[in-house]
C-alpha positions in Angstrom: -19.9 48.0 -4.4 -17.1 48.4 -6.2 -14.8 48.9 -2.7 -16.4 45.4 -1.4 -14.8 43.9 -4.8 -11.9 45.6 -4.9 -11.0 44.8 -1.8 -12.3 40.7 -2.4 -10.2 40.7 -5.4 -7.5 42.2 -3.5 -7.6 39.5 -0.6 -7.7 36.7 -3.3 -4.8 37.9 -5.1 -2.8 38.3 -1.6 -4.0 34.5 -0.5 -2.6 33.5 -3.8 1.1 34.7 -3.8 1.0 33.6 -0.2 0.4 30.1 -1.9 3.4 30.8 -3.7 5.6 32.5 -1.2 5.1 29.4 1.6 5.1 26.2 -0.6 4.4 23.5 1.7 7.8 21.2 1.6 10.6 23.0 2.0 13.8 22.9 -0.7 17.1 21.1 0.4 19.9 18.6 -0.2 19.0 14.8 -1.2 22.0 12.8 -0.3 22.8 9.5 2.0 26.1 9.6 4.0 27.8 7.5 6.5 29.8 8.7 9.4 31.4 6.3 11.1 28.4 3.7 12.4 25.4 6.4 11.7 24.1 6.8 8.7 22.1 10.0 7.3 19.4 10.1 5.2 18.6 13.7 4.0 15.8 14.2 1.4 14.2 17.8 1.3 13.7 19.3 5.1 12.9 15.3 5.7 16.3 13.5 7.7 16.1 10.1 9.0 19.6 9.1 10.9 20.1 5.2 11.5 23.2 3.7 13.8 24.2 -0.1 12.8 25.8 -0.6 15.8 27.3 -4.3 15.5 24.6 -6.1 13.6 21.7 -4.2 15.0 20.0 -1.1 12.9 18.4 1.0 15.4 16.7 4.5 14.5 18.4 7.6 16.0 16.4 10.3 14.5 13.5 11.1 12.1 12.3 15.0 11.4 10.7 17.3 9.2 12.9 20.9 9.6 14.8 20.4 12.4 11.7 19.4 14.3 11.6 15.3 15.8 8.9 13.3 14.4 9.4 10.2 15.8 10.5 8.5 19.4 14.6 7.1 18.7 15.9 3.7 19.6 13.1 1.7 17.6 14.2 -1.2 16.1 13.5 -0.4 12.8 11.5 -3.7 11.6 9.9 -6.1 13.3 9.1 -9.6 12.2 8.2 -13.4 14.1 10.1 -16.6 12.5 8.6 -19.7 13.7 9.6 -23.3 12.3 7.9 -26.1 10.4 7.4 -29.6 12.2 8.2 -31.6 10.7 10.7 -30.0 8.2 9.5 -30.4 5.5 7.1 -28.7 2.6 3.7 -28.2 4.3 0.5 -29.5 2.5 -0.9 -27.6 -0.3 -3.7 -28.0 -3.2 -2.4 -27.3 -6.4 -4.6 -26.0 -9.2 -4.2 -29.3 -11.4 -4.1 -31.9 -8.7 -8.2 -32.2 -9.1 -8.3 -33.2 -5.2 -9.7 -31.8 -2.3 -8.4 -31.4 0.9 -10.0 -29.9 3.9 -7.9 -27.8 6.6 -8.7 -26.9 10.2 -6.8 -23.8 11.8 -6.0 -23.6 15.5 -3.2 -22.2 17.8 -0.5 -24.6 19.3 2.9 -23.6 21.1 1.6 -19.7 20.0 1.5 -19.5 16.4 -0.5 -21.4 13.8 -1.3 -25.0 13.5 -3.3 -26.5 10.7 -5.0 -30.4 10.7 -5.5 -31.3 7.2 -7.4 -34.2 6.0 -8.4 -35.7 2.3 -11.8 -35.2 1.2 -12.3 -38.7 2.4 -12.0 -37.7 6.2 -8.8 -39.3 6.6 -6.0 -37.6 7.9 -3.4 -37.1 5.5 -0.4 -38.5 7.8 1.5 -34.7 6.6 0.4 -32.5 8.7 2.6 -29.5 9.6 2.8 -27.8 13.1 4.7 -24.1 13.1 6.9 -24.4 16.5 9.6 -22.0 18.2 8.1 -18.7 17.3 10.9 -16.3 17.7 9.8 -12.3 17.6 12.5 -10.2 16.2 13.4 -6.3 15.8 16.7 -4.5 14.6 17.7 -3.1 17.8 17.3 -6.2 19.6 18.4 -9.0 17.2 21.7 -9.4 17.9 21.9 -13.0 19.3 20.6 -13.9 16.4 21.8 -11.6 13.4 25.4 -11.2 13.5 26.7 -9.6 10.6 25.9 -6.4 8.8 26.8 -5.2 5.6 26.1 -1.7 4.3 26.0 -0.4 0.9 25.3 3.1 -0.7 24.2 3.0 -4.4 22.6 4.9 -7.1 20.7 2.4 -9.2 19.2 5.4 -11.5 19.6 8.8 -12.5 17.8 11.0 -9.4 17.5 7.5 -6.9 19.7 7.0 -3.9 19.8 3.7 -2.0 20.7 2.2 0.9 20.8 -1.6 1.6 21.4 -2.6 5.0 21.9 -6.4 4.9 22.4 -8.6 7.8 22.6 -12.4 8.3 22.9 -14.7 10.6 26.2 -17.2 10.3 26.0 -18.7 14.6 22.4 -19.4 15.5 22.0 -23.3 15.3 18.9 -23.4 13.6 18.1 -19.8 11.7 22.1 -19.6 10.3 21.8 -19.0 6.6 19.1 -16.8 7.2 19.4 -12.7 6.0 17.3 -9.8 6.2 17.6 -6.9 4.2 16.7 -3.4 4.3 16.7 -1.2 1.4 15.9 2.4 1.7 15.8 5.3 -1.6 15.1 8.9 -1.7 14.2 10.5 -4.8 15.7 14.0 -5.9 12.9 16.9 -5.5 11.1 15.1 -3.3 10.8 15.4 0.8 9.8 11.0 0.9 11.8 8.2 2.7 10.8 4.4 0.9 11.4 1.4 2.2 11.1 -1.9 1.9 12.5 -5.3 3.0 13.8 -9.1 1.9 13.7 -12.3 3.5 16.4 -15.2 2.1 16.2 -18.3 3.6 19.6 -20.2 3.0 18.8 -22.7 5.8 17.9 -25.8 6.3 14.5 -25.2 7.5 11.6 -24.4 6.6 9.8 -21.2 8.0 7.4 -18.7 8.3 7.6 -15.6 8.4 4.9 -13.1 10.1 4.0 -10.6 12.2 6.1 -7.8 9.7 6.3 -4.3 10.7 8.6 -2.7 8.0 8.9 0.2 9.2 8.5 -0.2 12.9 8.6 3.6 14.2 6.4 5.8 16.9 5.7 9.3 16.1 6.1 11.9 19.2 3.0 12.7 21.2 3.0 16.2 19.6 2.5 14.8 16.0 -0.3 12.1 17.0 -3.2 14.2 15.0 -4.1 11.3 12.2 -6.1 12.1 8.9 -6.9 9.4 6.8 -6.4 10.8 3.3 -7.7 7.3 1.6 -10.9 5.6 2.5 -10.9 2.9 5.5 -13.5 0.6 4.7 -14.8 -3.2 4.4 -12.1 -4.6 6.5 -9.1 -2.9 4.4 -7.0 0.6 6.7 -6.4 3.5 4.9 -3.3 3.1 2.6 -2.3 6.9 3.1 -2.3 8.8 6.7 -0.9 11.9 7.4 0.7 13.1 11.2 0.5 16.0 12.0 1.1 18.9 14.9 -1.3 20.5 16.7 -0.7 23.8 14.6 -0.9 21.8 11.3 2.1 23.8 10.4 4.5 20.0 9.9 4.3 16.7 9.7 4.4 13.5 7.1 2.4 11.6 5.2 2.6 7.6 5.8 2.2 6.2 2.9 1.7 2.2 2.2 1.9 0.1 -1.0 0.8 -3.2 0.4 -2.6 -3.9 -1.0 -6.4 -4.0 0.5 -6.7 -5.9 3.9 -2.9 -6.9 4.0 -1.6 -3.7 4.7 -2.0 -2.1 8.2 -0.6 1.9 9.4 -0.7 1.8 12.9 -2.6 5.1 15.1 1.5 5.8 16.5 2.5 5.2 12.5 4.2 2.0 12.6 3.6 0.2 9.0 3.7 -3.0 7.2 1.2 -6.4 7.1 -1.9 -6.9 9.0 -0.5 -10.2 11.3 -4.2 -11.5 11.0 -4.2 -11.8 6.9 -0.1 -12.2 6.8 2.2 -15.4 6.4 4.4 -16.3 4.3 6.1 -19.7 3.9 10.0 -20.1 2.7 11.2 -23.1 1.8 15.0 -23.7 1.6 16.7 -21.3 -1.3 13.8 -19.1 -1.5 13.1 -15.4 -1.1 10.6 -12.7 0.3 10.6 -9.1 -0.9 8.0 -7.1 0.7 6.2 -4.3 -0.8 7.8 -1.1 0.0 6.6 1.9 2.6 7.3 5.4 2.8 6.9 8.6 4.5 6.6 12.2 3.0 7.1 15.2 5.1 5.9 18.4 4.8 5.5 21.8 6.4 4.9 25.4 6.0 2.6 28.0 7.1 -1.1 27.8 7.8 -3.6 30.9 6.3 -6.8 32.4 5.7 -8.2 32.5 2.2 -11.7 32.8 1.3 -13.0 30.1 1.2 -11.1 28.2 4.4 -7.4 27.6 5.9 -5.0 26.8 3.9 -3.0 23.9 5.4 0.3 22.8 4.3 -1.1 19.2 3.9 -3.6 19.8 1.6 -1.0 21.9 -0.8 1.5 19.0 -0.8 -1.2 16.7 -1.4 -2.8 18.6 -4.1 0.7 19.3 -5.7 4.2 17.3 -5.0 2.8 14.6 -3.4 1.0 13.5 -6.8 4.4 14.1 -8.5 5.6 11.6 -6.5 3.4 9.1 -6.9 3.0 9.6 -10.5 6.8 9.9 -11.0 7.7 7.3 -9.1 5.2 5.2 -7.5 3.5 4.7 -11.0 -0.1 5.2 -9.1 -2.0 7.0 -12.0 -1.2 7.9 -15.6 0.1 10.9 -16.8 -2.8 12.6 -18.6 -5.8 10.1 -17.9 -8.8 11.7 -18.9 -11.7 10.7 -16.4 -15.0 11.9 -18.3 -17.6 13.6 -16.3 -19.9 14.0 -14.5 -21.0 9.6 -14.9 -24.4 8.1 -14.6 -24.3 5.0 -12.7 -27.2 2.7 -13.3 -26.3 1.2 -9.5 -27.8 4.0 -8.1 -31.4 3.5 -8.7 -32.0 -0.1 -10.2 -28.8 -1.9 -8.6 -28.5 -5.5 -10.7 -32.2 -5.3 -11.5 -31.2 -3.3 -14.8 -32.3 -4.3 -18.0 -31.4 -2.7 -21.7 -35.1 -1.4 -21.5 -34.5 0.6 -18.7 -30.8 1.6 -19.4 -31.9 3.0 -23.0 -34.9 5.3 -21.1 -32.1 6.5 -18.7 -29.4 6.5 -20.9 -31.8 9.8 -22.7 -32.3 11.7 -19.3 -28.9 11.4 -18.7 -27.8 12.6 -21.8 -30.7 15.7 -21.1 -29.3 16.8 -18.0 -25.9 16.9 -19.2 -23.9 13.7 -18.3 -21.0 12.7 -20.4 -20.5 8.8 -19.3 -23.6 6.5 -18.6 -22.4 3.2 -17.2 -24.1 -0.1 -17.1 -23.2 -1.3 -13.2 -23.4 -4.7 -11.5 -26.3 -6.6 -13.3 -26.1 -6.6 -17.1 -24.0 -9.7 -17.6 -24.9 -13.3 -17.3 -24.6 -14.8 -14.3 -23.8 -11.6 -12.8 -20.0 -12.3 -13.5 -18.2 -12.1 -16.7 -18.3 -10.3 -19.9 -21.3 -12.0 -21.6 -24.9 -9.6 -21.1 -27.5 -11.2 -19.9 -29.8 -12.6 -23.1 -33.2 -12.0 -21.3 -32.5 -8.8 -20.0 -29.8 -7.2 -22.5 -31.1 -8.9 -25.8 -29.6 -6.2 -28.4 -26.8 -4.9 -26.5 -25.1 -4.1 -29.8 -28.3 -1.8 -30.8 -28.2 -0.7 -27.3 -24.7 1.1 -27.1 -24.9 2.5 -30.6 -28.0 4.3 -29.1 -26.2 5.8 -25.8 -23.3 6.6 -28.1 -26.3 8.4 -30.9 -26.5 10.3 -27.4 -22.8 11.8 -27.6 -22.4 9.7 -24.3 -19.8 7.1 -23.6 -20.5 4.1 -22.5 -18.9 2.1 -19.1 -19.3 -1.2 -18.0 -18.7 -2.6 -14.6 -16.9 -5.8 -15.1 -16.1 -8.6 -12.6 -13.0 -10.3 -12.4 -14.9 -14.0 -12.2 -16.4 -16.2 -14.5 -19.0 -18.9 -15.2 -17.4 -22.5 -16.3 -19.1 -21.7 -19.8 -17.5 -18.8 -20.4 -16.1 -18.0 -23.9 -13.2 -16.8 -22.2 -12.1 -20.5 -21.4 -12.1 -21.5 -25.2 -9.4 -18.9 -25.7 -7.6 -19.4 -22.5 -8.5 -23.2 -21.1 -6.2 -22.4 -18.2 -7.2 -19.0 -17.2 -9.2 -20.5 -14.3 
């Protein structure tokens, strides 16, 4: 018996300083450089070469250790342009205008048109059709975007940037119009971010759609995809990782563009979804995208105990947090999150009632919970911040009882309100 332990004791201790001895990034210079028209991006065992070759930015390299990750020659953001007609501000409801208009979406010339009429019926004689849809990308855009400026920058301690700006001065109807891309790396860390910017110093009006920001294709050998957040009611998975059949390299693609907007293609390709995506600009007026970016990571894959011991999951559970944390501003340094929570959602959904919540609020606090929360159902209306009289009459008496319990108490709060709410005496605009 005391062999079989020894010798389990002996295997943990081994799995452990192998955790140690293969970290799962690997340590190397951060730096951007410029050689002539190709630009290198080094950030850990993570190197992403771009040429801008005349005005066009075009992709010549992207690995993890040596190893290619992705296919070259991609344009390295895509977008479509189309133009307002007539040109002028389209229709649109404000807030305080106490109108109504009805709208009516359909296709014409291959983008969007919209019919809008008053509340009356009648059609409001300002109707705007988007026309001349032009699809661009950076390795193509050349009769279009002729001029290219480059920058290198540190705009903070640990940050290097790259802008990559390029406008076009020729093209009769887009000239005044500039795209730029910015690109940091972050000392420590094996990640690539991006984002882009959209000025409109035309004449025109525009849209703007269809945005891939960062428009890449990973090789064949690096098409094994795991979701590492949820995909779920209509909105992707903001974090995928690619990796090789061996699991031993790869990176994670990462996207800070919110719920359904956001959309990381199977081949890795990120930016908007073009079905929720558009954006307007008027003369004088800007876009800035939310950014992208791509972590790589490798190292060796081995037995413990309990299961393998993939690279991915020790960047994930280690660095990759850092990052975020550090620099992405995801979660608070030291949040406490009590648990283990009783939600009443699971077994009365909204049919709650502070006679119910106080009897579970006891077992709870029997079998050991630290948090009982009050879910969906306790507040008036369903929405708000107000309980519900009839069903939570005493909420005060209520919540000093679950807190007599030495548990906390949560609510589930929704972001609407009734037109009665007392929040509209403090705040008459809020709605």
């Amino acid at each position: 018996m005391k062999r079989i332990l020894m010798m389990h004791a002996t295997k943990f201790l081994t799995g452990a300083l192998m955790l140690l001895m293969w970290p799962a990034v690997c340590e190397a210079g951060h730096s951007i450089s410029r050689d002539g028209d190709t630009i290198q991006l080094e950030a850990g065992c993570l190197r992403k070469s771009i040429r801008v070759s005349g005005s066009r930015v075009i992709l010549d390299g992207l690995g993890v250790d040596g190893t290619p990750l992705a296919t070259a020659n991609s344009g390295e953001i895509s977008f479509a342009i189309s133009l307002a007609s007539p040109n002028r501000d389209p229709r649109a409801l404000l807030p305080t205008s106490g109108g109504a208009i009805n709208v009516k979406t359909g296709q014409q010339d291959g983008t969007d048109s919209l019919e809008v009429r008053e509340k009356s019926g009648e059609p409001d004689g300002r109707q705007t059709a988007w026309t001349g849809k032009r699809s661009f990308a950076g390795n193509s855009w050349q009769d279009c975007f002729d001029l290219t400026r480059v920058a290198i920058t540190s705009p903070r301690p640990g940050v290097q940037r790259l802008v990559v700006r390029t406008r076009a001065l020729k093209d009769p109807v887009l000239a005044g119009v500039s795209v730029t891309l910015i690109y940091e790396i972050y000392d420590g860390f094996p990640v690539i971010r991006k984002w882009a910017e959209f000025e409109n110093n035309s004449a025109n009006w525009i849209k703007l759609d269809e945005l891939v920001i960062d428009d890449l294709r990973v090789l064949p050998e690096f098409a094994d995809r795991t979701l590492l957040t949820p995909f779920e009611r209509g909105a992707g998975s903001s974090i995928v990782a690619f990796s090789n059949r061996e699991q031993t390299r790869g990176m994670i693609v990462a996207s800070e563009i919110p719920s359904a907007l956001r959309r990381i293609q199977d081949q890795g390709a990120s930016g908007y979804a073009p079905e929720h995506f558009e954006w307007v600009l008027g003369p004088a007026e800007q876009f800035v995208s939310e950014p992208t970016f791509i972590y790589a990571f490798s190292g060796r894959v081995f037995d413990t105990l309990s299961a393998k011991s993939l690279p991915l999951d020790r960047v994930v559970e280690s660095e990759f947090k850092h990052f975020l944390r550090q620099h992405i501003g995801v979660a608070a340094d030291h949040t406490e999150i009590p648990a283990p929570q009783w939600a009443t959602w699971s077994n009365f959904a909204h049919q709650i009632t502070g006679e119910i919540a106080r009897e579970q609020a006891e077992i709870a606090a029997r079998c050991g919970f630290v948090l009982f929360e009050l879910d969906d159902g306790w507040q008036r209306g369903r929405l708000g911040i107000e309980p519900d009289p009839g069903k939570f009459p005493e909420m005060d008496e209520l919540a000093a009882h679950i807190h007599s319990l030495g548990l906390r108490l949560g609510l589930w709060v929704s972001s609407f309100r009734l037109r009665d709410e007392k929040d509209f005496t403090a705040l008459p605009d809020a709605a």
